[in-house]
C-alpha positions in Angstrom: -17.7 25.2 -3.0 -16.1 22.1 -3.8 -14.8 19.8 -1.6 -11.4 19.9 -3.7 -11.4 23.7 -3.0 -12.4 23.2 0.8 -9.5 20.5 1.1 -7.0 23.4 -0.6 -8.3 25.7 1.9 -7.5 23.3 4.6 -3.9 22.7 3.0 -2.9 26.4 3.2 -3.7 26.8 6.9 -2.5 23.2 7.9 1.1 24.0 6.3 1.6 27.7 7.3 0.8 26.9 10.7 3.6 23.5 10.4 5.5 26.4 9.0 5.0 29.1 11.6 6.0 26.6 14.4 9.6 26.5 13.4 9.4 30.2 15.3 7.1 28.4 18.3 5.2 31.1 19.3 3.7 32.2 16.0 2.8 29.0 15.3 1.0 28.4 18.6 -1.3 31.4 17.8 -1.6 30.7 14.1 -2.9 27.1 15.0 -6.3 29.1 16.7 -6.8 30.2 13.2 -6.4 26.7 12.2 -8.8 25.1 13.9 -11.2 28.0 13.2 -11.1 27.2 10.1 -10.8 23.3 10.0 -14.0 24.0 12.3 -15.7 25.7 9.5 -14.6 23.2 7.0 -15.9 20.2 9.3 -19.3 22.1 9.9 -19.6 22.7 6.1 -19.6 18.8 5.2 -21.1 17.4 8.3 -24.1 20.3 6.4 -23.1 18.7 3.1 -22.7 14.9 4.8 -25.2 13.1 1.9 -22.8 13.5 -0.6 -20.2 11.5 1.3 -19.9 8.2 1.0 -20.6 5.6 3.9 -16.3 5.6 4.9 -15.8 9.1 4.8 -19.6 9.9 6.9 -17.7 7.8 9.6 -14.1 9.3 9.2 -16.2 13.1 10.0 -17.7 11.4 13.1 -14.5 10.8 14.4 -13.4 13.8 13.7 -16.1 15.9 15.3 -15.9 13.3 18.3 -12.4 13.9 18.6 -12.7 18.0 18.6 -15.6 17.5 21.6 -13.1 15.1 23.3 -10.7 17.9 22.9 -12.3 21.1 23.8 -13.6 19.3 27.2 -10.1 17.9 28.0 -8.7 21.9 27.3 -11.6 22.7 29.8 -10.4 20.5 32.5 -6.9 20.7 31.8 -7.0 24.7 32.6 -8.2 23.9 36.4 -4.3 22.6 37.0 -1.2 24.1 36.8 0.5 21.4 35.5 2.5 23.2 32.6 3.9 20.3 30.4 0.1 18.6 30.5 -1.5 22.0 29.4 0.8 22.5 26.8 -0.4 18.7 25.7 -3.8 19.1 25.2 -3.9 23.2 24.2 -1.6 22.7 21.3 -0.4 19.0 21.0 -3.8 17.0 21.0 -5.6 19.8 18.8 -2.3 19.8 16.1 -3.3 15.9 15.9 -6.9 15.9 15.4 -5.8 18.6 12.4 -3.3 16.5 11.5 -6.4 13.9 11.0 -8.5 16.3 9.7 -5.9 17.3 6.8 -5.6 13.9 5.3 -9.1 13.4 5.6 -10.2 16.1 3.4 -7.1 15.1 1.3 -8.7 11.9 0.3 -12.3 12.9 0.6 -13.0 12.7 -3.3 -11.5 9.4 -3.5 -12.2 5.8 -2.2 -8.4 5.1 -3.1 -5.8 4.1 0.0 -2.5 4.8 -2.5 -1.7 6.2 -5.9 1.5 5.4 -7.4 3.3 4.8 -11.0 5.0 1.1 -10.3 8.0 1.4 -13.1 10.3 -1.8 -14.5 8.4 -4.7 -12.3 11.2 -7.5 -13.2 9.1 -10.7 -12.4 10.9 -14.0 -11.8 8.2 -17.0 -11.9 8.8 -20.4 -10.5 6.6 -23.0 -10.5 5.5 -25.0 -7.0 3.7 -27.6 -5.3 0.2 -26.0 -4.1 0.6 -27.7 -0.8 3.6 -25.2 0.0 1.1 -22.6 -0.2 -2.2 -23.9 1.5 -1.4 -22.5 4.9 -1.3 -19.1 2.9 -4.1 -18.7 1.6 -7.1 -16.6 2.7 -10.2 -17.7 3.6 -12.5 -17.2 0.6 -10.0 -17.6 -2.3 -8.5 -20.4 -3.8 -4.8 -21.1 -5.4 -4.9 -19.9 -9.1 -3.3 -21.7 -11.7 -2.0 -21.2 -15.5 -2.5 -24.1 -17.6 -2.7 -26.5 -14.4 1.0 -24.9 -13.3 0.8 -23.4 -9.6 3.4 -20.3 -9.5 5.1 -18.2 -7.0 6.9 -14.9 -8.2 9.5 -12.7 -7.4 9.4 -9.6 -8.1 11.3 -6.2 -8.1 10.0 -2.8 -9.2 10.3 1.0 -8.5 7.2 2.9 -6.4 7.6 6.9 -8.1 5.5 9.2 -7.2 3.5 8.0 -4.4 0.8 9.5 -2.7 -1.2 7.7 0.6 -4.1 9.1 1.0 -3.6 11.8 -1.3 -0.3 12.8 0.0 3.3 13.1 -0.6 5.2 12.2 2.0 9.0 13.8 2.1 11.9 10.7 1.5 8.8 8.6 0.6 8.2 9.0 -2.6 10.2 7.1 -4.9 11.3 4.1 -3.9 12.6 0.6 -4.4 10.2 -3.0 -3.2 10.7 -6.3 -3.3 8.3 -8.9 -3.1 7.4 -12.7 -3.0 3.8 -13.5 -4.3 1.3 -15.7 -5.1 -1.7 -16.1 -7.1 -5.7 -16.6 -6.1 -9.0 -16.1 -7.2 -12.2 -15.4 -5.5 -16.1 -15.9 -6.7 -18.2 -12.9 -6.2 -21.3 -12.0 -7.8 -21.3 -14.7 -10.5 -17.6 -13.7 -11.4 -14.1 -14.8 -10.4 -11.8 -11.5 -9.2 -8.2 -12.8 -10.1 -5.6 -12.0 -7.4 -2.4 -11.9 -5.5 -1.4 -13.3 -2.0 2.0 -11.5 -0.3 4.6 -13.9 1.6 6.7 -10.6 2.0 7.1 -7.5 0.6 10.9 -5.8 1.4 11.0 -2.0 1.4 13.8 0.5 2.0 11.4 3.0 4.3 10.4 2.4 8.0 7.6 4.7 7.4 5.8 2.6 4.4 6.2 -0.7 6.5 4.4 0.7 9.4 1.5 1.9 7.5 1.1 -1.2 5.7 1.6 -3.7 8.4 -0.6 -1.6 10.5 -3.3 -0.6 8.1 -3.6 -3.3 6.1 -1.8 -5.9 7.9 0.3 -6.9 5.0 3.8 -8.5 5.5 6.7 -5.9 4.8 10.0 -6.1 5.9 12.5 -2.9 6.1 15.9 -3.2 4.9 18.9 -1.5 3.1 17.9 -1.3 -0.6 19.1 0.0 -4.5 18.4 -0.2 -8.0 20.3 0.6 -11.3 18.9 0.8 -14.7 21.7 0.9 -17.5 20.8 1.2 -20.8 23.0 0.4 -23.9 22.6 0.7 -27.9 20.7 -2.6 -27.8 19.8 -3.6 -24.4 19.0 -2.3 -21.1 20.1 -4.0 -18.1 18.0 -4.0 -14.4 19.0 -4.5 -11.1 17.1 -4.5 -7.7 19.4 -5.3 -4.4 18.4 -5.6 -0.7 20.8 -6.2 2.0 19.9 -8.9 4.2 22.4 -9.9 7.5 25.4 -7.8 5.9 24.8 -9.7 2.7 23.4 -8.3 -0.6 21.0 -9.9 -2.7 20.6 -9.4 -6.5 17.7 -9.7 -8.9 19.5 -8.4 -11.9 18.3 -9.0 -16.1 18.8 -7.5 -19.8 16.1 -6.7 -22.0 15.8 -6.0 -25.4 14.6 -2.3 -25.6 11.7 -2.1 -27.8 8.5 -2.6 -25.9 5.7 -4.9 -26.8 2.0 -6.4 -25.7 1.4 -8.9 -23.6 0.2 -11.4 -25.3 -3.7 -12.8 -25.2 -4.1 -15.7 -22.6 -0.3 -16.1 -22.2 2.0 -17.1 -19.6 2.6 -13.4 -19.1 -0.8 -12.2 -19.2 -1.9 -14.2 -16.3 1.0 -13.0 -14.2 0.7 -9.4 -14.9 -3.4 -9.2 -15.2 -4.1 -9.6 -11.2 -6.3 -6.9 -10.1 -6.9 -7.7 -5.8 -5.3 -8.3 -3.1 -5.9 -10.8 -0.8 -4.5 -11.0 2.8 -5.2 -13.8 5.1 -6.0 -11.9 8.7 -7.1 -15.5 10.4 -9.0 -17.9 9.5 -12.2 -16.3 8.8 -11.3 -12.9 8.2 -9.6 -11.7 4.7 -8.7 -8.1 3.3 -9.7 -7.1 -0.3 -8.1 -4.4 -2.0 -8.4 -3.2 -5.8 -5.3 -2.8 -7.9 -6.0 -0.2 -10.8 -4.0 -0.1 -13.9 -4.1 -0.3 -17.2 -2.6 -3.2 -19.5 1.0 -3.5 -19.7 3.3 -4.1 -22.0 6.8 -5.8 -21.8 10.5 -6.1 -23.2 12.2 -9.1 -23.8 13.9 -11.0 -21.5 17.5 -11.6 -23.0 19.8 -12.7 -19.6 18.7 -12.7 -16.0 20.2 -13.9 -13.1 19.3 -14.6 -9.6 21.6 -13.7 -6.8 19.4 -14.4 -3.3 19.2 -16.0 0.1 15.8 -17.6 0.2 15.4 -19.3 3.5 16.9 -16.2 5.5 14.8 -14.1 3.4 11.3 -16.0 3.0 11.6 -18.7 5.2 12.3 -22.7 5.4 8.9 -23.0 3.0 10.6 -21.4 0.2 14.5 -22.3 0.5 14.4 -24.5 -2.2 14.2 -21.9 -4.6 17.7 -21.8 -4.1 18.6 -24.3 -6.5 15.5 -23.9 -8.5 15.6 -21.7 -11.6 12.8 -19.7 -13.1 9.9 -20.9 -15.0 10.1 -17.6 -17.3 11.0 -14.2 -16.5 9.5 -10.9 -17.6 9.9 -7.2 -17.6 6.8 -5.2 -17.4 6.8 -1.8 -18.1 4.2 -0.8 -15.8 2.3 2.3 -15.3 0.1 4.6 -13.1 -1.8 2.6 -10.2 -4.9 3.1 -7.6 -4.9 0.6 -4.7 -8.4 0.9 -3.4 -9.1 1.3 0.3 -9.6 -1.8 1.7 -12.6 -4.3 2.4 -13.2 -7.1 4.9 -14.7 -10.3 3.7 -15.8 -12.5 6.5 -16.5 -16.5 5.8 -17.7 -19.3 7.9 -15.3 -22.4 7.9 -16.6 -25.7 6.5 -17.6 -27.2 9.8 -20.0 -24.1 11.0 -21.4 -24.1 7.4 -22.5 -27.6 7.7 -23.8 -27.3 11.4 -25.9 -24.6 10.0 -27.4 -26.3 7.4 
C-alpha cells in the first residue's frame, strides 16, 4: 500500500469524524475508530520507517511519543472525577495528536513546506545604498548586485491555490501579499545559490502570518487588503492595495497584453530568477528555503504608479523611497511554485573563525 493511499485512508476518517462532531456524541465515538485506525497507519510506517526520509522518521517519533504521552495521561486522568479535565485528555488531546497525524501523512511524500501558483507578481525595483541593508543580511550570504547596482523591490502578487503542507485551508487559499525584498547570494558546494532577503511581507489572513512568523520566522504583517485586474482591447491594468492606519496604499500599473521572455542576463532576469530564501534568525543562525518554479515570462510595462506610505509601512530605513521613483518595473506572469521545507545553516562570526585558527 502506498503511503498516498494510507494518507487517503487517514483523510476519510480524520474528516468524518470533524464531520460527526457537529452532532457531539457521534463524533466522540467515531473518533475511537479514528485513532484505531491512525494507530494502524502509524504502526504500518514506523514497519515501513527506511523509506522515510530523515524529517519525516522524526515527525513519526513525535507522533508515537505523543500517543504514549496520551494513553498514560487517559490512564491517570480516569482515577478523578474531574469532568471538564477528562473530557480534555479522552477526546481533546487525542483529536490533536490526529490533527498532527493528518497533516503528517498529508505531506509525507514531499519535502515541500507550501505549494502555490503566485499569479501577476508586479515588481517595482529601486536602486539603494548597500549600507541600508547590511544590518539585514543573514549570516552566510552576501548583498547581490546587477551590473554593480544594489536593489530593493516591491512587490505585489496573488497566492491561488495554496496548500501548506499539503493542505487547503478554508478562506486561505487565494489570496493577496505584499512584500519588500532584497537580493543575496550564498557559496555552497563550489556554486553561488542566488536569493532573496524579506524586510516585510503584508498579508490579508491572520492565519498565514502566524504560521510564517512562527515556522519560519519570516516577517509578515496582517492588514486589510484587495486587488483588481482590468483588462481592455490593448492593455490590462493591476492593482494591489493594503490599508495601513485607515489609509490605503496603491501599487497600481498597465501592461501591454501579449506576453514575452525574459530576457538572457537582463535587468529582469536577475530580479525574477532568485531561487532561496534567506532569513537572518541572529547572528549566526540563518534559514534556507528553496523556491521552485519554472522561468517566467512578462508583459510590458506601459504606466505604473506608486501610491504608498513607506516609513509607517517599512520603517525609517526605507522612507526615502517616498520621493524616489523606480529603477524599472515589471510584470511577471508567474506560475506554479514549491517552497521547500526549511534548513538551518549555522556560521561562526569572523572573530571565533580567527581564534580558531
Amino acid at each position: 500500500m502506498t503511503f498516498s493511499t494510507l494518507h487517503k485512508i487517514n483523510k476519510i476518517f480524520y474528516f468524518t469524524t470533524l464531520a460527526l462532531y457537529l452532532f457531539v456524541y457521534f463524533g466522540m465515538l467515531f473518533q475511537i475508530i479514528l485513532g484505531i485506525v491512525q494507530l494502524i497507519i502509524g504502526f504500518t510506517l514506523l514497519v515501513r520507517r527506511d523509506e522515510l526520509s530523515k524529517t519525516k522518521k522524526t515527525k513519526l517519533i513525535i507522533y508515537w511519543i505523543l500517543v504514549i504521552m496520551a494513553f498514560f495521561l487517559i490512564l491517570i486522568s480516569s482515577k478523578f472525577k474531574y469532568v471538564v479535565g477528562n473530557l480534555f485528555f479522552v477526546f481533546v488531546l487525542p483529536m490533536a495528536i490526529a490533527t498532527y497525524f493528518y497533516f503528517f501523512t498529508a505531506n509525507i511524500n514531499s519535502e515541500s513546506f507550501l505549494e502555490a501558483e503566485w499569479e501577476n507578481l508586479a515588481l517595482f525595483n529601486y536602486e539603494i545604498n548597500k549600507e541600508i541593508l547590511e544590518k539585514y543580511v543573514p549570516a552566510g550570504t552576501e548583498i547581490d548586485t546587477w551590473n554593480n547596482n544594489c536593489y530593493v523591490s516591491l512587490v505585489g502578487f496573488m497566492f491561488k491555490n495554496t496548500k501548506v503542507v499539503g493542505v487547503k485551508f478554508p478562506f486561505h487559499v487565494n489570496f493577496e501579499e505584499v512584500n519588500l525584498r532584497f537580493y543575496v547570494k550564498h557559496f555552497e558546494n563550489g556554486e553561488w545559490k542566488r536569493g532573496v532577503v524579506f524586510i516585510k511581507e503584508i498579508v490579508p489572513k491572520k492565519a498565514i502570518t502566524f504560521i510564517a512568523n512562527t515556522l519560519y520566522q519570516e516577517h509578515y504583517e496582517t492588514q486589510e487588503m484587495r486587488h483588481e485586474v482590468v483588462e481592455n482591447v490593448e492593455t490590462k491594468t493591476f492593482i494591489y492595495e493594503w490599508k495601513n492606519d485607515k489609509n490605503w496604499n496603491t501599487i497600481h500599473l498597465e501592461t501591454r497584453k501579449d506576453f514575452k521572455e525574459i530576457e538572457v542576463d537582463s535587468e529582469a532576469e536577475f530580479i525574477t530568477e532568485h531561487y532561496f530564501g534567506y532569513t537572518k534568525i541572529n547572528q549566526k543562525t540563518t534559514f534556507e528555503y528553496e523556491v521552485i518554479h519554472p522561468r517566467w515570462e512578462q508583459l510590458d510595462v506601459l504606466k505604473h504608479h506608486v501610491d504608498i506610505d513607506f516609513e509607517n509601512t517599512y520603517g525609517t530605513d526605507f522612507g526615502f523611497l517616498q520621493a524616489q521613483k523606480p529603477t524599472s518595473v515589471f510584470l511577471a506572469k508567474g506560475s506554479k511554485i514549491t517552497v521547500k521545507n526549511k534548513r538551518k545553516l549555522e556560521f561562526l562570526n569572523v572573530l571565533e573563525h580567527e581564534m580558531l585558527i
